[in-house]
N, C-alpha and C positions, 0 to 999 in steps of 0.2 A: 504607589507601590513601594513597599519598605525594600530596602536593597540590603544581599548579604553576601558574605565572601565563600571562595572557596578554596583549597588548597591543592592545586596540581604541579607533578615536576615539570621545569621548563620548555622538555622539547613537547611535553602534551598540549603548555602554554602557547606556543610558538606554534605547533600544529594548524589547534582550534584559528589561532591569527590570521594563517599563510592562507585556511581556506574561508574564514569572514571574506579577507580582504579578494580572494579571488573573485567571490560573489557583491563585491562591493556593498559591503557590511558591518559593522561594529560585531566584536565579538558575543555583545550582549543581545544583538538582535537575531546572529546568526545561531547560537546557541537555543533561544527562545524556537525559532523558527526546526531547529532542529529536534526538538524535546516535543511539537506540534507534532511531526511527521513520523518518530519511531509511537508516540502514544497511536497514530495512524494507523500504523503496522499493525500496532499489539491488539486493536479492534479490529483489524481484517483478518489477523489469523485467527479471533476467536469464531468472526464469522466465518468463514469458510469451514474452521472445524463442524460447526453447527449446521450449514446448507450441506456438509458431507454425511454427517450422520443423519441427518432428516431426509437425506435421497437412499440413504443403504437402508432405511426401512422397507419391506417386504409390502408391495401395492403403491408404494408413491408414485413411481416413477411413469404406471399405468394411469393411476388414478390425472397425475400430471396431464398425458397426452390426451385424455379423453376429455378433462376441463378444455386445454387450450389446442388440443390438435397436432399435438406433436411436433416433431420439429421441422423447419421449412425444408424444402427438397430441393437440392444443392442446383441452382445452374449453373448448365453446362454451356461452353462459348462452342458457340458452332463456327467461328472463324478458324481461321490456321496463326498459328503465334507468325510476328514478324521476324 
């Protein structure tokens, strides 16, 4: 892997550092590891946008409960809390 620089001012330097080093990490591992998790993000809110618009369609939500049965029915504890 070719490696290349970048330019930040030093308390953004120091930042990225203080927290590698909390997670006992090199900056370059913890950066990589962090650039994984928001591309993470940016596909779960495409999806969710996507599973919200394809539930606000008019019959899905029907058509949903009758494929699998709707949703489970909530049990109730018949104890008394402690």
């Amino acid at each position: 892997m070719a490696d290349t620089s970048m330019k930040v001012d030093l308390a953004t330097r120091d930042r990225f550092a203080a927290l590698a080093a909390a997670r006992g990490q090199s900056v370059r591992a913890y950066l990589a590891e962090l650039a994984v998790a928001e591309e993470n993000q940016l596909a779960l809110g495409r999806a969710t946008a996507a599973f919200r618009s394809a539930v606000a369609q008019p019959g899905i939500a029907e058509a949903f409960d009758r494929e699998f049965g709707g949703l489970p029915v909530p049990v109730r504890s018949a104890g008394r809390a402690a």
